[in-house]
C-alpha positions, 0 to 999 in steps of 0.5 A: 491549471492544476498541478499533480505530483508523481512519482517517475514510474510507468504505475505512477504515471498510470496513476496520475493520469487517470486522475488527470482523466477524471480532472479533466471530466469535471472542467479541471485542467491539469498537468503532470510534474515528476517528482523523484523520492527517497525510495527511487533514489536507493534501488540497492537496498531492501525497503525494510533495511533503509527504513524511513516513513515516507520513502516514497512520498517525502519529496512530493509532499515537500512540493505541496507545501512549498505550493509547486504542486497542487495535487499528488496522486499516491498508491494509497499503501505507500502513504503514512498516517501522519501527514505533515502539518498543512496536508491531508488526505483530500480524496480516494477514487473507486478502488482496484482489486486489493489482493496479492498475486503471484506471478511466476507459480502458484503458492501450492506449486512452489517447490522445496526452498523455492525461492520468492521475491517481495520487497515487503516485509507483510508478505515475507511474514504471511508466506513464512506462517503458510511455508517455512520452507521458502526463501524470501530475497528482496526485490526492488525496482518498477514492476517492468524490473521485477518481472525481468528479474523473474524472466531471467530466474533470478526468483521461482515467483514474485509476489505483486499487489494485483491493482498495478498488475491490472493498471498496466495491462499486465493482469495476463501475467498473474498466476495466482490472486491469493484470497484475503484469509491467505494473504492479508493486503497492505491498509489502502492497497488498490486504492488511490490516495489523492493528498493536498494542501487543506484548503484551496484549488487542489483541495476542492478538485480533488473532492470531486474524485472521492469514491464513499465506500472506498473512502470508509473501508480505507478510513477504517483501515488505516486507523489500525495502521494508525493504532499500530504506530502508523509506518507503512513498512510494518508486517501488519495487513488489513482489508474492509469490506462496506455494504452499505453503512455496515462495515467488517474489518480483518487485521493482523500483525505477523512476526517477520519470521512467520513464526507468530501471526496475530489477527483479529476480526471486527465489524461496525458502522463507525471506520474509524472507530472501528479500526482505531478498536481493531487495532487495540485488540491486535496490541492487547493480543500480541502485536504490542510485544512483536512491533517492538521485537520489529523496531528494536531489530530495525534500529 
């Protein structure tokens, strides 16, 4: 019998079980063991302000290695680079829509000084570069909180990523799904990470559920997140596309103000090769002076 670490969260669970499901397709029985983190924990305060790697992920990777769990299922976005010693990243099943979506207005609709609720420092950048005008405020919590937060205005809009909208059966709630080129997604978002020990029962399941295309797009976008200092709470996006052994690869880096935004574009067959590239010229271009602009305020 597996054991999959999760979070407590309806999304979460909604996760584990699915991989619980393709388990069980493959002649593997498991069962669920709810882990709360860092990030759980502290619902007050904006994931940018508490500014700790591995807010949603330390606690369950403490019970990998302490070998209380065999698997943990994670949103891939929330996963850092840097893995603790004895873990990896072992599998990504087929991914889910990647894009941001609104919820509550259209971006075009929104009004002067209207105002938005992200708990992401990526999408506060990108909507500042596209509308100065708006008002960014915080928001935590599940997704169930964040659209009672909106219901009872509270905020004009909301911006989700659309993969937990439509995992939940919510997709009914989006108002708008904002195209790449308009609003570049997290490295990862969509997509499931699937972390375990390096060897053993969890190890070997889990390569059972790995989707290719979705494993080599992921690949190559987190190397930039990578090149960049590998945080997953920086205003920094990218997105891969695979066709075949082709892959292009967009990414940008933003000032949290919106008032500079750097992006660059490449294409290759290598993943990580090419993200670790895309990564370097987003530095070379920029990015190096606006991360340190961003570290320096965080700290």
């Amino acid at each position: 019998m597996l054991t999959i670490g999760s979070r407590g969260s309806p999304l979460a669970l909604w996760q584990a079980n699915h991989v619980k499901a393709m388990l069980a397709e493959r002649g593997y029985e498991s069962r669920i063991e709810v882990i709360r983190t860092t990030g759980d924990k502290m619902q007050t305060q904006s994931i940018s302000a508490i500014g700790t790697k591995g807010l949603f992920t330390q606690e369950i990777e403490d019970a990998l290695l302490e070998g209380r769990v065999d698997l943990a299922v994670h949103s891939l976005k929330d996963l850092t680079t840097e893995l603790p010693d004895g873990l990896c990243l072992a599998a990504s099943p087929e991914r889910e829509d990647a894009r941001d979506a609104f919820v509550g207005s259209t971006l075009a609709a929104l009004k002067q000084g209207a105002a938005v609720g992200t708990s992401s420092v990526r999408r506060a950048a990108q909507l500042l570069a596209l509308r100065p005008d708006l008002k960014i405020l915080p928001i935590r919590g599940n997704v169930d909180t964040r659209l009672r937060k909106l219901e009872a205005r509270e905020f004009d809009a909301i911006v989700l990523a659309a993969a937990g909208l439509n995992r939940l059966g919510m997709a009914n709630r989006i108002t708008e799904l904002l195209p790449f080129d308009v609003m570049c997604p997290a490295p990862g978002q969509g997509a499931l990470g699937i972390e375990t020990r390096q060897e053993g029962a969890g190890f070997e399941a889990a390569g059972t559920l790995n989707h290719l295309p979705t494993w080599t797009a992921i690949t190559a976008e987190r190397a930039v997140l990578a090149a960049l200092g590998g945080g997953c709470q920086l205003p920094a996006g990218a997105i891969a596309h695979v066709d075949g052994a082709h892959i292009t690869l967009t990414a940008l880096v933003a000032s949290p103000d919106g008032s500079e935004c750097v992006r660059e574009f490449g294409e290759g067959e290598h993943a990580r090769q090419l993200g670790a590239e895309v990564g370097g010229r987003l530095l070379a271009s920029g990015a190096r002076r606006i991360l340190a602009e961003v570290y320096a305020h965080s700290r």
